[in-house]
MDAnalysis code that builds the backbone (N, CA, C; Angstrom):
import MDAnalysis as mda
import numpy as np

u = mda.Universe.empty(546, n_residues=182, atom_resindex=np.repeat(np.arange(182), 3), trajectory=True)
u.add_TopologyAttr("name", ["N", "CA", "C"] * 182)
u.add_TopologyAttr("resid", np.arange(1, 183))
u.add_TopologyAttr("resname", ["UNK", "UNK", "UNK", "UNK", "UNK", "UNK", "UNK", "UNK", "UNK", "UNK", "UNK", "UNK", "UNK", "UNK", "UNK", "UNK", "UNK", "UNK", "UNK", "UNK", "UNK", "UNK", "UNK", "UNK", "UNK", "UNK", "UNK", "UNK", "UNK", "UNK", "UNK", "UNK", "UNK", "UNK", "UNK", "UNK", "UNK", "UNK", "UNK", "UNK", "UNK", "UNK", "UNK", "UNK", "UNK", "UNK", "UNK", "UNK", "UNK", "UNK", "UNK", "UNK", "UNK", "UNK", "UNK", "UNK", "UNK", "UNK", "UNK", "UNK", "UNK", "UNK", "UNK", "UNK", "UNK", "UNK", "UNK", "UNK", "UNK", "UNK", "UNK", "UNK", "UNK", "UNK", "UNK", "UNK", "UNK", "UNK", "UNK", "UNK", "UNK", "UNK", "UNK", "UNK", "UNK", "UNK", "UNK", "UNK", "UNK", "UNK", "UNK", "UNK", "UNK", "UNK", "UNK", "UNK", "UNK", "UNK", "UNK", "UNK", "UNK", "UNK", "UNK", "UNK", "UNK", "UNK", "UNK", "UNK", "UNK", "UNK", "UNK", "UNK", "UNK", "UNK", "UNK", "UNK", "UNK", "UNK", "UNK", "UNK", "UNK", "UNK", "UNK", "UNK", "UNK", "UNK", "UNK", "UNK", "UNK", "UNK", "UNK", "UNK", "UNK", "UNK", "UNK", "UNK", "UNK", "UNK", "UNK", "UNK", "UNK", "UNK", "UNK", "UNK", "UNK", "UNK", "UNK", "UNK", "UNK", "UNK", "UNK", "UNK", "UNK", "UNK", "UNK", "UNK", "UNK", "UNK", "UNK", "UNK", "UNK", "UNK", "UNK", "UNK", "UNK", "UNK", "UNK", "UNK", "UNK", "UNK", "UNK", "UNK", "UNK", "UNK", "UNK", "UNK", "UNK", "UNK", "UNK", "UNK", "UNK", "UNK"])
u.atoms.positions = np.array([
    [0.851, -1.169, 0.000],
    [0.000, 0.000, 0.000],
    [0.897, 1.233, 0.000],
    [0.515, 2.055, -0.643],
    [1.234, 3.845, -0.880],
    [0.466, 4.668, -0.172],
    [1.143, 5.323, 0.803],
    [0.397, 6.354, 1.709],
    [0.804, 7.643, 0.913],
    [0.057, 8.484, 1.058],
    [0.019, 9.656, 0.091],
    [0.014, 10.870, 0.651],
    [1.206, 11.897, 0.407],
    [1.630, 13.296, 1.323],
    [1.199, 13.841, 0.466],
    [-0.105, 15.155, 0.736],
    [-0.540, 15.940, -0.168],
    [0.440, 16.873, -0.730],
    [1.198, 17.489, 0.014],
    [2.487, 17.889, -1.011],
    [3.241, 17.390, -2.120],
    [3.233, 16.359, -2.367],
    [4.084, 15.742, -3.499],
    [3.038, 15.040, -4.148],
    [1.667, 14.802, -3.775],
    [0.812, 14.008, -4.852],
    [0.875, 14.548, -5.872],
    [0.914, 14.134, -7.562],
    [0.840, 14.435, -8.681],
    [-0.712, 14.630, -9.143],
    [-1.519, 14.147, -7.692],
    [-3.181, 14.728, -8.832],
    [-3.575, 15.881, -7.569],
    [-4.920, 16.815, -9.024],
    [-5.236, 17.858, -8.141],
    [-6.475, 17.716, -8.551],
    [-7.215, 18.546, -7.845],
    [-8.553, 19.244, -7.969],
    [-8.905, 20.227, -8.891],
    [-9.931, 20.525, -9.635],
    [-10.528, 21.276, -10.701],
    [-11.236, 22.332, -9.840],
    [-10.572, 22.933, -9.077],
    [-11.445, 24.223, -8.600],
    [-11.173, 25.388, -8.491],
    [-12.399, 26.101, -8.519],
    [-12.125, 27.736, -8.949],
    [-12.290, 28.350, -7.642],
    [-12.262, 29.636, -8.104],
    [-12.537, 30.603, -6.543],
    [-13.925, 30.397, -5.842],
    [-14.570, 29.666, -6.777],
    [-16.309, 29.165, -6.198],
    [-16.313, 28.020, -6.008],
    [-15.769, 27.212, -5.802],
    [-15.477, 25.599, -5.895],
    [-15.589, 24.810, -6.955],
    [-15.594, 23.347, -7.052],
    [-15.294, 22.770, -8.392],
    [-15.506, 23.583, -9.624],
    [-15.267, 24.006, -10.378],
    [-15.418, 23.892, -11.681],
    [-16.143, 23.265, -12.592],
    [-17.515, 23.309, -13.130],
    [-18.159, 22.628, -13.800],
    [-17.913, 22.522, -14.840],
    [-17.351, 22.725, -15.768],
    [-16.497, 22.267, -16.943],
    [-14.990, 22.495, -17.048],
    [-14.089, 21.750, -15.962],
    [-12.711, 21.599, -16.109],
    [-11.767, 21.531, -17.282],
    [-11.287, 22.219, -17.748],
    [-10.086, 22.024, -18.662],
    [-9.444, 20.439, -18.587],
    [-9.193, 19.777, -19.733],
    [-8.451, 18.659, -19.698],
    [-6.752, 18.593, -19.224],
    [-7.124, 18.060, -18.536],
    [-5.594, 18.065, -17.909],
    [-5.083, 16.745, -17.109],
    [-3.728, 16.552, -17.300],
    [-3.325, 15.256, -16.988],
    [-3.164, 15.095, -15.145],
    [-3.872, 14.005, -14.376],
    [-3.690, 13.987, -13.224],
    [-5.164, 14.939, -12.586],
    [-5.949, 15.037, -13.052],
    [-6.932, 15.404, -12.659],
    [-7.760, 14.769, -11.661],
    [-8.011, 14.702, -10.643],
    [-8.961, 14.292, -9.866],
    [-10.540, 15.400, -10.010],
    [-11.591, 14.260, -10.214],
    [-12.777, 15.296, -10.588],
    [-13.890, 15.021, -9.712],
    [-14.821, 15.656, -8.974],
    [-15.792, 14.861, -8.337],
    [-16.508, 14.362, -9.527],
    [-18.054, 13.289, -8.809],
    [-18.769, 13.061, -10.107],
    [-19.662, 13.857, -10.471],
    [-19.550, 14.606, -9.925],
    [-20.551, 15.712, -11.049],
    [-19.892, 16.020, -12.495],
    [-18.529, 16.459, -12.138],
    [-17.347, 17.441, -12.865],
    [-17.105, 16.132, -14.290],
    [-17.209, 14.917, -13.506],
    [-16.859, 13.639, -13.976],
    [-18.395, 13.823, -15.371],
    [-19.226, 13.522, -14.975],
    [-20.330, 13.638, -15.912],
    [-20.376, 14.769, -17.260],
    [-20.344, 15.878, -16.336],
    [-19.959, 16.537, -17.344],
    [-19.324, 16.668, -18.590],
    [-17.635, 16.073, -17.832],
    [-16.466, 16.476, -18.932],
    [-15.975, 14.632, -19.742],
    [-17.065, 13.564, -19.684],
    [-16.393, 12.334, -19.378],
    [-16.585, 12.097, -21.158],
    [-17.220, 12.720, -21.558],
    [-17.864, 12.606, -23.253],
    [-16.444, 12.905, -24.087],
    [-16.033, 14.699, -23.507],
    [-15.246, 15.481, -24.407],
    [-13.712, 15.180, -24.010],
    [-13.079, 14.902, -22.888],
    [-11.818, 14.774, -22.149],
    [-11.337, 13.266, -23.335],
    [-10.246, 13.256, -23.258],
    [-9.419, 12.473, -24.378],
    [-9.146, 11.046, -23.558],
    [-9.249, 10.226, -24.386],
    [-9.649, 8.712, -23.742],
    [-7.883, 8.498, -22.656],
    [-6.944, 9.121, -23.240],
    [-5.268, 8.286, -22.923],
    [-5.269, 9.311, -21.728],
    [-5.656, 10.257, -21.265],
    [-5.335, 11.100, -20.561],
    [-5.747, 10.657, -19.145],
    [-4.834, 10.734, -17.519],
    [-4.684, 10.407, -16.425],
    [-5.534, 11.020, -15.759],
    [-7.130, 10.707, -15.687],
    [-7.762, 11.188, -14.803],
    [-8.473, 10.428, -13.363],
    [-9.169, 11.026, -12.512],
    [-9.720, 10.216, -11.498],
    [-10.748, 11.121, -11.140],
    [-11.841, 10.203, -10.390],
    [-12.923, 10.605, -9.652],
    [-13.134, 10.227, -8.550],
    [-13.471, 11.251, -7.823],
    [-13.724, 11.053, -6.139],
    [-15.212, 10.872, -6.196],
    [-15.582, 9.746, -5.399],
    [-16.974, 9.086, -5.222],
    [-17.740, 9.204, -3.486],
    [-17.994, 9.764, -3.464],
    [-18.504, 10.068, -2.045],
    [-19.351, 8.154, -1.427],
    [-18.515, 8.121, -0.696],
    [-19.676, 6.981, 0.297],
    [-20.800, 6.578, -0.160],
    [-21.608, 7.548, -0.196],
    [-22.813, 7.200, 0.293],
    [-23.423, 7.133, -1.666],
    [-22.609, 7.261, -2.549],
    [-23.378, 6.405, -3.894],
    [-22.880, 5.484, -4.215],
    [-23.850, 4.586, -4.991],
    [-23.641, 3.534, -5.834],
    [-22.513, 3.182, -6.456],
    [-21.293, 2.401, -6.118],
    [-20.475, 2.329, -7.123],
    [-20.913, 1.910, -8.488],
    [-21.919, 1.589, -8.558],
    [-22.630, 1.085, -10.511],
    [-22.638, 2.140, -11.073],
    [-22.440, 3.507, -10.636],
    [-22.456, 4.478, -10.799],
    [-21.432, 4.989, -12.093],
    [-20.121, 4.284, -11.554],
    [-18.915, 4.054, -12.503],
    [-18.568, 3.371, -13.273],
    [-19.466, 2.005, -13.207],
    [-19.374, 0.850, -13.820],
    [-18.827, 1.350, -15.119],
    [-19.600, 1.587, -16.252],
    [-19.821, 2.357, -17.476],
    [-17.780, 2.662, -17.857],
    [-17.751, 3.565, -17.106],
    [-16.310, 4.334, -17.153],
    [-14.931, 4.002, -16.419],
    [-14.958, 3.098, -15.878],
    [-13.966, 2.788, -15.065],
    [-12.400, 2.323, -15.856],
    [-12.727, 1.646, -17.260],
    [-11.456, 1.200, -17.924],
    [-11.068, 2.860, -18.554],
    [-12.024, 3.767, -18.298],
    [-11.163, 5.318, -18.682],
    [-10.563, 6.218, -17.713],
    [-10.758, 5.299, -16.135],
    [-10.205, 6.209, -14.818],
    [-8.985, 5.376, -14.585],
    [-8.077, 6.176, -14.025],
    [-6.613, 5.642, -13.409],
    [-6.886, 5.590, -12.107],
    [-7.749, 6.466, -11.290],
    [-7.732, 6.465, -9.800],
    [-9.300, 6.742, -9.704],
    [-9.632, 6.010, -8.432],
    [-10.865, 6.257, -7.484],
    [-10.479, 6.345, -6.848],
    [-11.210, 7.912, -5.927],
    [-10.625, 8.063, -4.347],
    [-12.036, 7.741, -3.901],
    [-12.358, 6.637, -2.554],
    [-12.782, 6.229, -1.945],
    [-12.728, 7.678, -0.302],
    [-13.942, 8.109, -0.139],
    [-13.981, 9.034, 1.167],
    [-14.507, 8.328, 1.956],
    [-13.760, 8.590, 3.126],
    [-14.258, 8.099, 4.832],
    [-14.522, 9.391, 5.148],
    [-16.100, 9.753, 5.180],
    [-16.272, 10.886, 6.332],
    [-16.329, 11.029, 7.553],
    [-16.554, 9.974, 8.302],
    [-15.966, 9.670, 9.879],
    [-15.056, 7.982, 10.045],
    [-14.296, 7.972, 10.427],
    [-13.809, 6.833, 10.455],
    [-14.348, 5.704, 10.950],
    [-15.783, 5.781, 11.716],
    [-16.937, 4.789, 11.664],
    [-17.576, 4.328, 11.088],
    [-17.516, 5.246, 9.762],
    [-18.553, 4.861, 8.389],
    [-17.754, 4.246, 7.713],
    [-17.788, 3.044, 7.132],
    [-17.072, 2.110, 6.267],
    [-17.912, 1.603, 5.247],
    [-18.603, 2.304, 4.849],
    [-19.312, 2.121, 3.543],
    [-17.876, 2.141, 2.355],
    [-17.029, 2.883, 2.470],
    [-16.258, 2.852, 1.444],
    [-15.601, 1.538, 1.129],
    [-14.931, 0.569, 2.358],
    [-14.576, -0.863, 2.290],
    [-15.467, -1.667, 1.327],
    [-16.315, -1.561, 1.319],
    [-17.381, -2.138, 0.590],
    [-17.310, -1.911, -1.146],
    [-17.344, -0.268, -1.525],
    [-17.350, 0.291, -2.453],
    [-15.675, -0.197, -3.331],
    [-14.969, -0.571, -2.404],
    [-13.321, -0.863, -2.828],
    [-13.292, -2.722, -3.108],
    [-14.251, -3.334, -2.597],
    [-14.216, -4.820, -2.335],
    [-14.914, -4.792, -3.972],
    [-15.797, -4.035, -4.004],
    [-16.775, -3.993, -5.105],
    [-16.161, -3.530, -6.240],
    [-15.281, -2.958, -6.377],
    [-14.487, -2.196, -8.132],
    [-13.431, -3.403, -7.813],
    [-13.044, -4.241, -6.791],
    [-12.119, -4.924, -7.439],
    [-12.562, -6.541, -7.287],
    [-13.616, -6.717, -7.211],
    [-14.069, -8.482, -6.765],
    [-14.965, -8.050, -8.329],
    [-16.010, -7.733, -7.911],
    [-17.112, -7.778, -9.186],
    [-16.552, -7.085, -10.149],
    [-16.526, -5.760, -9.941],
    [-16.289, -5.468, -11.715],
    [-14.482, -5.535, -12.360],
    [-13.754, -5.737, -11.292],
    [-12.343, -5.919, -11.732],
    [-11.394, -4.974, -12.217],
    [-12.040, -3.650, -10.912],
    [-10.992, -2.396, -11.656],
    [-9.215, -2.977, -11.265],
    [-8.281, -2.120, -11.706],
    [-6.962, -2.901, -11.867],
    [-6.745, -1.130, -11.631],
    [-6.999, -0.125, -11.425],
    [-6.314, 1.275, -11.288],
    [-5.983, 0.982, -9.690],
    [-6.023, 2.857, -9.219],
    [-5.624, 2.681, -8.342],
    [-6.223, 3.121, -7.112],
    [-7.553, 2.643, -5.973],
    [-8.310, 2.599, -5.333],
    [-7.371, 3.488, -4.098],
    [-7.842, 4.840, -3.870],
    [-7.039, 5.724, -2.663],
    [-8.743, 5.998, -1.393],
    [-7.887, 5.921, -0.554],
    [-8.855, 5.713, 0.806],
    [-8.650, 7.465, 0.999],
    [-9.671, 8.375, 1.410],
    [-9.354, 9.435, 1.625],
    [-10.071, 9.990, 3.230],
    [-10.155, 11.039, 3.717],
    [-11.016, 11.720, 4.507],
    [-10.204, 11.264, 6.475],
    [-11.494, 10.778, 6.878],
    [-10.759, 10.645, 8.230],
    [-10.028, 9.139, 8.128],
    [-9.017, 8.887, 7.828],
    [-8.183, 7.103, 7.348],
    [-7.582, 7.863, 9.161],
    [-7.398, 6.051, 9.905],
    [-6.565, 6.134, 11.060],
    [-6.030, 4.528, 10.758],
    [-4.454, 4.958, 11.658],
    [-3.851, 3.701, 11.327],
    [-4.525, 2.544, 11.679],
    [-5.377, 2.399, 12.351],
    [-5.878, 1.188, 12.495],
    [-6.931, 0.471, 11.470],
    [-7.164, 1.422, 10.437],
    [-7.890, 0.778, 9.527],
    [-7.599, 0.359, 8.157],
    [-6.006, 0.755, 8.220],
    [-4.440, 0.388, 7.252],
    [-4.937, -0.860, 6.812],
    [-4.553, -2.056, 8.204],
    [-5.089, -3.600, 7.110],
    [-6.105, -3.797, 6.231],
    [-7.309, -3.404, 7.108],
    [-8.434, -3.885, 6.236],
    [-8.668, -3.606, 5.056],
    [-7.934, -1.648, 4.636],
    [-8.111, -0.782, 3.488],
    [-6.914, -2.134, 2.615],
    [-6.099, -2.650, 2.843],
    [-5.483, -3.091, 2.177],
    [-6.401, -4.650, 1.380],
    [-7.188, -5.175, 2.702],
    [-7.996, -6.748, 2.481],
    [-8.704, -6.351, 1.097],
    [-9.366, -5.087, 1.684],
    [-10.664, -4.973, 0.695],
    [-10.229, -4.225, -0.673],
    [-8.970, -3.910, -0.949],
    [-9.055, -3.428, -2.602],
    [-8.263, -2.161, -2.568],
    [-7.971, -1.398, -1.235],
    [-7.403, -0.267, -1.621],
    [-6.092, -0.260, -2.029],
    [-5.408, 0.601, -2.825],
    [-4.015, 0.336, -3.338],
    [-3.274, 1.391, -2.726],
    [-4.097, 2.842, -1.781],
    [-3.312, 3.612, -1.590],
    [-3.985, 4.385, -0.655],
    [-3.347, 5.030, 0.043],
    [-3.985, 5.666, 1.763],
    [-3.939, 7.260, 1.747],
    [-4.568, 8.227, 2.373],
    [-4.118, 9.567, 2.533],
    [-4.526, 9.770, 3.787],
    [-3.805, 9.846, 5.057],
    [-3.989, 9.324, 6.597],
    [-4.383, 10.940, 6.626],
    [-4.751, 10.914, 8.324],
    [-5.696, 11.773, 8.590],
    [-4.581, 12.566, 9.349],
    [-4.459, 13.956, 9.484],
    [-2.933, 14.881, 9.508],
    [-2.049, 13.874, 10.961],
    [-3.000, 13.790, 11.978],
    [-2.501, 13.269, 13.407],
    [-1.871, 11.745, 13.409],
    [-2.223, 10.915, 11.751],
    [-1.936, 9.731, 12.026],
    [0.039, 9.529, 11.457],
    [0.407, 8.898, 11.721],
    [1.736, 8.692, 10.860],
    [1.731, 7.577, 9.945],
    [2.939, 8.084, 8.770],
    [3.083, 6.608, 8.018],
    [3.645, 5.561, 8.738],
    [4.723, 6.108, 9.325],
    [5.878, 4.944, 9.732],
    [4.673, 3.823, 10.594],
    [4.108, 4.208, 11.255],
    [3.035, 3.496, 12.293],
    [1.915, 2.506, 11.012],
    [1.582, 3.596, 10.503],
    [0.661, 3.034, 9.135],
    [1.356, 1.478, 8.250],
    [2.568, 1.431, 7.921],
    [3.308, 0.932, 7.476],
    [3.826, -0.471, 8.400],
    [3.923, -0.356, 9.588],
    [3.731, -1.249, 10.499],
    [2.467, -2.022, 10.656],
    [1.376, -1.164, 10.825],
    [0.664, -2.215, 10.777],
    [0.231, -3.127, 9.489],
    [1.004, -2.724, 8.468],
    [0.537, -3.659, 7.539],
    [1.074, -5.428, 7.570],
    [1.994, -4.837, 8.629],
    [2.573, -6.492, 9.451],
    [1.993, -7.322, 10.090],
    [1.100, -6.477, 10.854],
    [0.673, -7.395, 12.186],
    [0.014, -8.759, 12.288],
    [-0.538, -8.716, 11.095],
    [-0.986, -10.223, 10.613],
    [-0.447, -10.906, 10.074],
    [0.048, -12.320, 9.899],
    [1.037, -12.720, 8.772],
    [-0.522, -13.617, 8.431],
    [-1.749, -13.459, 8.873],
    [-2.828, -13.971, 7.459],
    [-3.938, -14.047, 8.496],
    [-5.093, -14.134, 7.498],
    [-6.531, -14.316, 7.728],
    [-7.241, -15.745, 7.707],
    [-8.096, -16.168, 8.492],
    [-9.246, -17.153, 8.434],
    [-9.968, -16.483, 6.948],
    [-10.580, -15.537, 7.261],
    [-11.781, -15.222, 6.173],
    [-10.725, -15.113, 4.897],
    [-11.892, -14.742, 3.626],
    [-10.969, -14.763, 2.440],
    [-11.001, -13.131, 2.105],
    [-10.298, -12.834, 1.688],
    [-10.466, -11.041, 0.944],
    [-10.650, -10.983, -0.573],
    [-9.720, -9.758, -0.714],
    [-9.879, -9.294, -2.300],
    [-8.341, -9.680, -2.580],
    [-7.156, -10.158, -1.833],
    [-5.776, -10.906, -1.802],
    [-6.279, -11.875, -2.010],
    [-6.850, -12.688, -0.915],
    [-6.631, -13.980, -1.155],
    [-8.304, -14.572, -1.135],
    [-9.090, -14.801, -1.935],
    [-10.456, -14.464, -1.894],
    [-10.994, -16.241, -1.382],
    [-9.814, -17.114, -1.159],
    [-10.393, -18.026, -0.546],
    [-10.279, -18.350, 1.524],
    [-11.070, -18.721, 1.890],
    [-10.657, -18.715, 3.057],
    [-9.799, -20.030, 3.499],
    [-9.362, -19.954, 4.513],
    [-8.147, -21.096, 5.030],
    [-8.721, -22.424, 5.045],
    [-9.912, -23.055, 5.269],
    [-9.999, -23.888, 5.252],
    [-9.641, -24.129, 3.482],
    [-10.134, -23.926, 2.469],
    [-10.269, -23.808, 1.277],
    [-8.604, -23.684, 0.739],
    [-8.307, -22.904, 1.267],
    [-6.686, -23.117, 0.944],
    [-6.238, -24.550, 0.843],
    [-6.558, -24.998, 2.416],
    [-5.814, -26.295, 2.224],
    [-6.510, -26.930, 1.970],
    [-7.791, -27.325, 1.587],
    [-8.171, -28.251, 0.410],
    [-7.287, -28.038, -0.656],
    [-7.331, -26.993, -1.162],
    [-6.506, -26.719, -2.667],
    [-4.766, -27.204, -2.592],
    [-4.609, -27.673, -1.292],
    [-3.224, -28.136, -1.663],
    [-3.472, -29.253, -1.690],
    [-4.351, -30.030, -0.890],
    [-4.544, -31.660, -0.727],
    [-5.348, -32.193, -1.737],
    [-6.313, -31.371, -2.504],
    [-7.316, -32.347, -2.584],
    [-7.224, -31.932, -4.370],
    [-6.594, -31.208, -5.141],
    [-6.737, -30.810, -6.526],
    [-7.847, -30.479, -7.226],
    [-8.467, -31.647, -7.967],
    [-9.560, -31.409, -8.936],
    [-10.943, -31.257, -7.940],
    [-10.699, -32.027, -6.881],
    [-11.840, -31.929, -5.814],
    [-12.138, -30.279, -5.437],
    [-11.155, -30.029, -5.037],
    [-10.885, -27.980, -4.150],
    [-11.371, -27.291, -5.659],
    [-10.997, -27.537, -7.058],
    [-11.356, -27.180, -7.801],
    [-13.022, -26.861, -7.754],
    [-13.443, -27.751, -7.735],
    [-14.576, -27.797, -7.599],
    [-15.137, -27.397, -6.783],
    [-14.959, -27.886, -5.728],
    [-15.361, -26.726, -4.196],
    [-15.286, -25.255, -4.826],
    [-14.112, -24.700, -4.889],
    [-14.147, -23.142, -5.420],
    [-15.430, -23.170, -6.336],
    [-15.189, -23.705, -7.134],
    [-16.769, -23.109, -8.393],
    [-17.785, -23.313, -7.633],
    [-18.009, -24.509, -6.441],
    [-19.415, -23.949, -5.842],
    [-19.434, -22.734, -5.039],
    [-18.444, -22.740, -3.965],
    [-18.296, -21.617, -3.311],
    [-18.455, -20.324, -3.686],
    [-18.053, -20.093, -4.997],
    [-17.753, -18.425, -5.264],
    [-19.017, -18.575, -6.619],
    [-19.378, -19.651, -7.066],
    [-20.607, -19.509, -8.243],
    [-21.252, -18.421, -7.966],
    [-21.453, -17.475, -9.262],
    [-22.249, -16.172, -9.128],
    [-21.757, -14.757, -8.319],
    [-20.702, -15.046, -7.815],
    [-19.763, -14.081, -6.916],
    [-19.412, -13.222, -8.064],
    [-18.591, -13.454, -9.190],
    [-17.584, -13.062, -10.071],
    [-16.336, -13.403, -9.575],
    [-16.134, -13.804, -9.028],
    [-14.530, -14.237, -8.620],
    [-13.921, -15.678, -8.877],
])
């Protein structure tokens, strides 16, 4: 996982002296909300490095449509109790199979480092009071899980079928995950 110092990040915001910008100039490294996103998603040039910030509380199907034309989704935590976003990150990378790069934003505290990692995120922007070095540690503390994630999407028992048992565990998996997408 990449924790992210707003000083040196390479993407920005489309905003004016009134806030966002409703028709942003094309520009490389753009982060756009989805409004800005709707707008400009027709005319903006297919090769060009953009991203959209998705608030919590919508639909990721929302993106479905556009996602092989985004490089980044930033995922917002507006209180670090609300974890609707874990969900929204399990979901662009189990079902629809985004491969960019899923950033956790808003109130992130180190203690929620692992899980952002279980469920799909590729990259962190901690909350000013938290540290990396600490952040970065805990991505240790487990050397593995019972349940399965978006790493390793089978759980432990299932593992070791799949070493013992071959064409059998095979099969197990296709019932297990049938209709999942995974």
């Amino acid at each position: 996982m990449k924790f992210i110092l707003t000083q040196s990040d390479p993407w920005h915001t489309a905003d004016g002296e009134d806030g966002p910008q409703p028709h942003p100039p094309a520009r490389k490294h753009t982060l756009l909300t989805l409004e800005q996103w709707h707008a400009v998603r027709t005319t903006w040039p297919a090769g060009l490095a953009k991203g959209v910030m998705l608030p919590n509380s919508v639909d990721i199907e929302t993106l479905v449509d556009d996602l092989h034309r985004l490089a980044l989704v930033v995922l917002q935590f507006p209180k670090w109790v609300d974890g609707r976003a874990f969900t929204q990150a399990r979901l662009l990378r189990t079902r629809y199979r985004y491969g960019g790069e899923i950033r956790a934003t808003g109130d992130v505290l180190v203690d929620m480092v692992p899980l952002l990692a279980r469920t799909g995120f590729s990259s962190a922007q901690l909350r000013r009071d938290q540290k990396i070095a600490v952040a970065e540690r805990a991505l240790g503390f487990f050397a593995g899980h019972y349940q399965g994630d978006v790493q390793q999407p089978l759980p432990a028992f299932a593992r070791d079928l799949t070493r013992e048992a071959g064409p059998l565990a095979d099969r197990f998996k296709a019932d297990l995950f049938a209709g999942q997408g995974i």
